[in-house]
N, C-alpha and C positions, 0 to 999 in steps of 0.2 A: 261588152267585155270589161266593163269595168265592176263587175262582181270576181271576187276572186276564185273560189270556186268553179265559176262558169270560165274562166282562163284556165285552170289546171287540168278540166278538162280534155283543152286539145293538144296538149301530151300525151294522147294515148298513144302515140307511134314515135315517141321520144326514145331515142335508145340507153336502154337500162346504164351503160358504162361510158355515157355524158358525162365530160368534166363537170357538168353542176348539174344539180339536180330541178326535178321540175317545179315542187314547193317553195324552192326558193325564188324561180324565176318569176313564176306567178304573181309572187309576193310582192318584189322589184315592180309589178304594174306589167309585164309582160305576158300574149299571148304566143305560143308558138302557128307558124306559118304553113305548117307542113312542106318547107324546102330546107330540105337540110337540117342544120342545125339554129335557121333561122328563126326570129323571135321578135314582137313588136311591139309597140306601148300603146296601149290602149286611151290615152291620152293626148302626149304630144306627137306619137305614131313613129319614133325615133326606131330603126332596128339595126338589133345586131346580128348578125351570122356567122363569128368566131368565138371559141371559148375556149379557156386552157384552163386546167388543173390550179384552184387556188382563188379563181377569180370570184369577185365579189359582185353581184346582179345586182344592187341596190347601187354599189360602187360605179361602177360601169355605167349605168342610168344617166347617174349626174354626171358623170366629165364628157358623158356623147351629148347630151341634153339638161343643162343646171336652169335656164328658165320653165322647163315642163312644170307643171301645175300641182303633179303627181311628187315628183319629185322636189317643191317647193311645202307642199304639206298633202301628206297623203287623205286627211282627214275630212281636206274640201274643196277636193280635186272630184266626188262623186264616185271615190272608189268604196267598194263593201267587201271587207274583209270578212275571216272567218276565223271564230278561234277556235274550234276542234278541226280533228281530223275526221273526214268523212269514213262512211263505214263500209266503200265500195271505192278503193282507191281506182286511180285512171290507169296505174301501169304495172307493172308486173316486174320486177328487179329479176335480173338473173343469177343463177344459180352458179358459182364460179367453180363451186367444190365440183361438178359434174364435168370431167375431161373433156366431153364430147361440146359442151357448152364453149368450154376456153379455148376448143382447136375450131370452134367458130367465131373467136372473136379477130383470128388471125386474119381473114378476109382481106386481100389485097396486102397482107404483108409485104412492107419495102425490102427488108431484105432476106430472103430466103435462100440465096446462095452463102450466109453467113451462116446464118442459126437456121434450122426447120422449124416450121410451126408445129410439128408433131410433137417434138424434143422439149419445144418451151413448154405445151400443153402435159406433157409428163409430167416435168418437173413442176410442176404446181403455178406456172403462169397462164395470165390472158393478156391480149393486149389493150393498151390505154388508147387507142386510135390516134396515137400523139409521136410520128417517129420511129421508131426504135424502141419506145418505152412499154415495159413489159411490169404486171404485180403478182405477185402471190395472193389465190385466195384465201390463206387461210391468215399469212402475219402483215399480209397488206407492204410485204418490200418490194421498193420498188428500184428494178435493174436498166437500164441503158447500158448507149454506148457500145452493144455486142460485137465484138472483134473476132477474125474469124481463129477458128481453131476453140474456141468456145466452149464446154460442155455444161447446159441448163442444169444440168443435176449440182455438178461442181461449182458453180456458181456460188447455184442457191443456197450450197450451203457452207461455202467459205462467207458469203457475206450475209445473210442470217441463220445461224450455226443453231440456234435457239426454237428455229420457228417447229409448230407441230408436225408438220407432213414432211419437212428435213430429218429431224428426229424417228417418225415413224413408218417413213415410205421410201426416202430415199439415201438415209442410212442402209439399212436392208437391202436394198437396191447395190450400192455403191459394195455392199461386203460381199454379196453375190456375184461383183464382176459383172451387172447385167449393165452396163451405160450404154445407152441406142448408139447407135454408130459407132462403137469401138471393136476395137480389135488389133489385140497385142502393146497395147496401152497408145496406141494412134487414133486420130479422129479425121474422118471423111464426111464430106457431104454428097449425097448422092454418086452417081459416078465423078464427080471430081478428083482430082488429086489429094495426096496426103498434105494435110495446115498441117500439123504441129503436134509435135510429139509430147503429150501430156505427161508424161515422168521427168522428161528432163525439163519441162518449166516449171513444176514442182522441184527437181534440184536447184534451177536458178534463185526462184524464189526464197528456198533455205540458204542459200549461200547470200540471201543480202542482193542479188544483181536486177535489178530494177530497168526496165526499157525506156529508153530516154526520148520524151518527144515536146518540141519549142512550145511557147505560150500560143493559148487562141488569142490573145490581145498584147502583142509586144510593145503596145505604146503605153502600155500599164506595167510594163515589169517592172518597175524602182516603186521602191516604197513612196517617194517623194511623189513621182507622175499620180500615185492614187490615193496619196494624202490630198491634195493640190484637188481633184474629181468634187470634195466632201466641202467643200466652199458654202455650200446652203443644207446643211446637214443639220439635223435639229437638236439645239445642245438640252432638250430635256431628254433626250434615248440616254441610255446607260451605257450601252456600246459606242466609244468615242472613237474616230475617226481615226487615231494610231494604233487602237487595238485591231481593227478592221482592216487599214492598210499593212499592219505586218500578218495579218491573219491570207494574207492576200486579195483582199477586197478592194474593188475599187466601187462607188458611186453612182448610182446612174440617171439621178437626176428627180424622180419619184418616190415619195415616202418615206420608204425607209428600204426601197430596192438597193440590196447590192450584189457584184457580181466578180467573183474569182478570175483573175486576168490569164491564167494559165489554163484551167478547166471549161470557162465560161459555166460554171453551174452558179445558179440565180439562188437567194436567199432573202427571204422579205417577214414582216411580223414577228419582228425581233421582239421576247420577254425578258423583262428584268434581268433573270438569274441565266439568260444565254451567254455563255463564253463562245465570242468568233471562231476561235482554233477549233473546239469542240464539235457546235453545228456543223462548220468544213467537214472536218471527216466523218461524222455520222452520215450526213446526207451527201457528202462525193467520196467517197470512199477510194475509189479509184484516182482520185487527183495525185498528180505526182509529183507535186509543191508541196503538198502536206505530207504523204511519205519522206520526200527527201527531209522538210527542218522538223518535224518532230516523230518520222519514225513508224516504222508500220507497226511494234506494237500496241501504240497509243491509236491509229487509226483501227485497227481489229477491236480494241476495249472499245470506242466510240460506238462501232457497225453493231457490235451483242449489245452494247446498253440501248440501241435502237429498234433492233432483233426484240428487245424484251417489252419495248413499250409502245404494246402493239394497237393502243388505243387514242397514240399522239396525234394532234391534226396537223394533216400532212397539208394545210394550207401555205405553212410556210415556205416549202418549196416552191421554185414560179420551174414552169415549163421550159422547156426548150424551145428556142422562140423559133414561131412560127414560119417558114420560108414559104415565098410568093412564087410565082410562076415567073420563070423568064422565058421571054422568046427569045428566036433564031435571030430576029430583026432588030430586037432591042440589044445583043449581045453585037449583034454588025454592027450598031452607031457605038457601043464604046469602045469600040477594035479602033476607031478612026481620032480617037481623041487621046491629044497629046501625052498622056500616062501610058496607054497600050503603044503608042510608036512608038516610044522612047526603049520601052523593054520589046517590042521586035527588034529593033535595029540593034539592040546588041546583041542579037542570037538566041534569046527566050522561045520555047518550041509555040506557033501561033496555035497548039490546044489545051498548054498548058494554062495562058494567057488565058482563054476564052474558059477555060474552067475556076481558075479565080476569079475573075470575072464575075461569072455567073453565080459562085460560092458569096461573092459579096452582095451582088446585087438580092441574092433569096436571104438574105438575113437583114440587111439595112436599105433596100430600095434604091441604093446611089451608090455609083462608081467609084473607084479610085482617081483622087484628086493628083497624085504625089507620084511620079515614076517610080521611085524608089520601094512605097509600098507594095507595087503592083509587082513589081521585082522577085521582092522579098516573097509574099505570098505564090507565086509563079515556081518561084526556088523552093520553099514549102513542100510545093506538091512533087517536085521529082525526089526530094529526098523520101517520103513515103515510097512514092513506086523502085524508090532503089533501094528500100530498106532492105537491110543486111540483117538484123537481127537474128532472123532463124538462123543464119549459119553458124552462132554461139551455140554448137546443136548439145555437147556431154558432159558431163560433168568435167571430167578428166579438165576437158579446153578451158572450162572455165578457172574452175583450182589453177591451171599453170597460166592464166592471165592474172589473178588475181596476186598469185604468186611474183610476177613479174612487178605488181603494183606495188609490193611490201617492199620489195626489193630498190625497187625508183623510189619510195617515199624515205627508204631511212637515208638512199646516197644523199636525197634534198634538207635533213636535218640535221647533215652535218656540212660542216663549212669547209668550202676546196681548199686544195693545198694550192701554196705557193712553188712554181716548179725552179723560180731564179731564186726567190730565197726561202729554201727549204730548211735551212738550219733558223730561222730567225721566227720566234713562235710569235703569233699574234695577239695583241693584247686583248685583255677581258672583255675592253668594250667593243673591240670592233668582231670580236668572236660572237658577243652576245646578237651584236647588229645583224649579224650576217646570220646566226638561228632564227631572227623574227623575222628576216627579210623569208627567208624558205618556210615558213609556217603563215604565211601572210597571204591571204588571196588575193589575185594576181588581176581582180577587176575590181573590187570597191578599194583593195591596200585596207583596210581594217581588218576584218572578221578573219579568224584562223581556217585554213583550207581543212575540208573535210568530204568533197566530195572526188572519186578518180572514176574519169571517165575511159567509158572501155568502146571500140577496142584497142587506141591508142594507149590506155595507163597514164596518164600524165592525172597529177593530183597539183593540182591549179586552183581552185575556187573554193568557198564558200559552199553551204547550203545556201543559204539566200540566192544568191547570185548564178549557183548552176542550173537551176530550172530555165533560165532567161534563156542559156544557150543552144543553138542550133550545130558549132561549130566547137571545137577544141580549142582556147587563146592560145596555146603554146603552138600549134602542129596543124591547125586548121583542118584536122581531118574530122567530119561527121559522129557525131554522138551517137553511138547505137545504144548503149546502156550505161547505169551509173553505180556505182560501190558509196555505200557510205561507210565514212574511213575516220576513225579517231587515233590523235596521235597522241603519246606517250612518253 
């Protein structure tokens, strides 16, 4: 195996829609195993059996293996490369434009009581065997995240409006009324019940109302927590550690890996002329830290200038990381350890517990340390299963909550009266005091309030500072949605 050729070979049963390709593997000194996605070195015999979208095989080599021979110098290690391409390649790419192709790459799709694999296959996806993560064969965008109530057509082409088969298949589609599972502007999944009434989140959406949901990493929400991350950050990058921290990035320890504390979407192989804000919403589009401080229509210009440049390497993005298998047994021993007693004994439901739990354990391999995280994350998951949201169902509701908001925010810019001394006017400065104090948000005391959350209306905070929240500061009642609000 140490002719390269004669490794690219036993990729013949490599699957065409591999995060990496078999040329490269090969090259990296690896043969494949035929288990999986596994692969070996023909050298120091090091293997691997995961791979995600981005990853580097030459890379990967040395941090599993830096004494291999191969990977010390390939040149007298006994390896025999090739500089052409053979003229009988080993594998065969598949064909994505072919419907029938992409409604088989669905195979064991995770979630199918969300989205149908029929529906993504319409709308011009396949899947990336990575999650949720779904591409367009023709402009290469790539959708996560699928929530339900969903429509693949409308997705695809709210977030790349540009791409050819939007423009030429599902335009026409969408003017004809033909969207798979609708009926009378509602979306169903099989016999399910009615998700979600796709006009009126098209009204919310016009109106500015945004659905509000807390950080994936709350111990990153301040700017400072992920300044403070960037510690061994390498000051030849261009992108310095406070554009990244207010871009919402925090650090994570490799490269030049970073990762959004709100979204958890991952960014790596930063160029020159990348601006942080920028990458954020071209590649998380959906983040709701970026809509809130700079606005959806800067995030929409982002998604079409990424929609257009459909040639970019999409190595930059890292995967969503990988989740491991928990047992029944492994989830019993941390039920028993002081973090999960501490949040039973105050009443936390024992399957919420054990679904945090297990949410931590498939993404970092170790428990909650801290009561209090386990808490928090435990409380996390009942606000989702009590999400309210839908009930924001018509326009009407909405206009008269926002209406309400207008109405609370100019009583807060002007200064109460005195009711014992009404005749006696207040002087300039303490008038003036008392307007900055009511334009002041109400968690950092700098930045002017601009965001009201609904469906309480209290305009309280910051952009910055309202993504962080889970709870109302004024009223303590649950975030269902958020208005961005400028005063005047």
């Amino acid at each position: 195996m140490n002719v390269e050729l004669n490794r690219l070979q036993t990729f013949s049963e490599w699957p065409g829609d591999a995060p990496v390709s078999p040329d490269r593997i090969a090259k990296a000194g690896f043969f494949a195993t035929k288990q999986g996605y596994e692969v070996e070195c023909f050298s120091c015999h090091v293997k691997i059996s995961t791979w995600n979208y981005g990853d580097q095989a030459m890379a990967r080599h040395k941090d599993l293996s830096p004494t291999c021979p191969f990977v010390l110098d390939p040149s007298t290690s006994g390896n025999a490369p090739f500089t052409f391409r053979p003229t009988v390649v080993p594998f065969l790419p598949l064909d994505y434009t072919n419907e029938s192709v992409r409604l088989a790459s669905f195979e064991n799709w995770p979630v199918p009581d969300i989205v149908r694999p029929e529906d993504l296959a319409r709308a011009g996806f396949f899947s990336l065997k990575d999650g949720d993560n779904t591409k367009c064969a023709y402009c290469k965008g790539v959708v996560r995240a699928w929530e339900p109530g969903d429509v693949p057509d409308l997705e695809h082409k709210r977030h790349f409006p540009a791409c050819w088969f939007v423009r030429n298949i599902i335009e026409e589609r969408l003017t004809n009324n033909s969207i798979p599972n609708s009926s009378s502007n509602s979306v169903t999944h099989g016999e399910g019940p009615l998700i979600q009434v796709r006009s009126e989140v098209d009204n919310l959406n016009e109106l500015g109302v945004q659905k509000h949901n807390g950080p994936k990493r709350p111990d990153y929400a301040t700017v400072e927590s992920r300044l403070r991350s960037f510690t061994n950050w390498s000051p030849s990058l261009i992108q310095t550690p406070d554009q990244l921290a207010q871009a919402g990035f925090h650090y994570e320890g490799v490269g030049d890996q970073v990762r959004c504390f709100h979204c958890d979407g991952g960014l790596r192989h930063w160029d020159p002329e990348d601006d942080p804000w920028t990458e954020h919403a071209r590649w998380f589009s959906t983040c709701a830290f970026v809509k809130l401080v700079k606005g959806q229509e800067f995030v929409t210009a982002c998604a079409l200038d990424n929609a257009e440049q459909t040639n970019m390497p999409k190595e930059k993005i890292q995967s969503s990381r990988k989740r491991r298998e928990v047992t029944e047994r492994e989830l019993q021993e941390h039920l028993v350890n002081p973090a999960a007693i501490a949040a039973l004994t105050i009443g936390i439901d024992v399957q919420r517990v054990k679904r945090a739990l297990k949410e931590k354990l498939q993404l970092t391999g170790h428990g909650y340390s801290q009561p209090d995280a386990l808490v928090e994350a435990a409380l996390n998951l009942q606000l989702e299963e009590d999400d309210g949201f839908e009930n924001i169902r018509t326009r009407d509701a909405v206009t008269a909550a926002i209406n309400q908001v207008v109405r609370a925010a100019s009583a807060q810019t002007l200064p109460p009266s005195d009711p014992d001394n009404s005749s006696s006017p207040l002087s300039l400065e303490e008038e003036n005091r008392r307007l900055r104090e009511a334009r002041q948000c109400k968690i950092c005391m700098d930045a002017e309030v601009g965001i009201v959350f609904l469906p309480c209306g209290h305009l309280a905070t910051c952009v910055t500072c309202a993504p962080n929240l889970e709870d109302c500061p004024v009223c303590r009642s649950a975030i269902k949605a958020t208005v961005r609000t400028f005063l005047s």
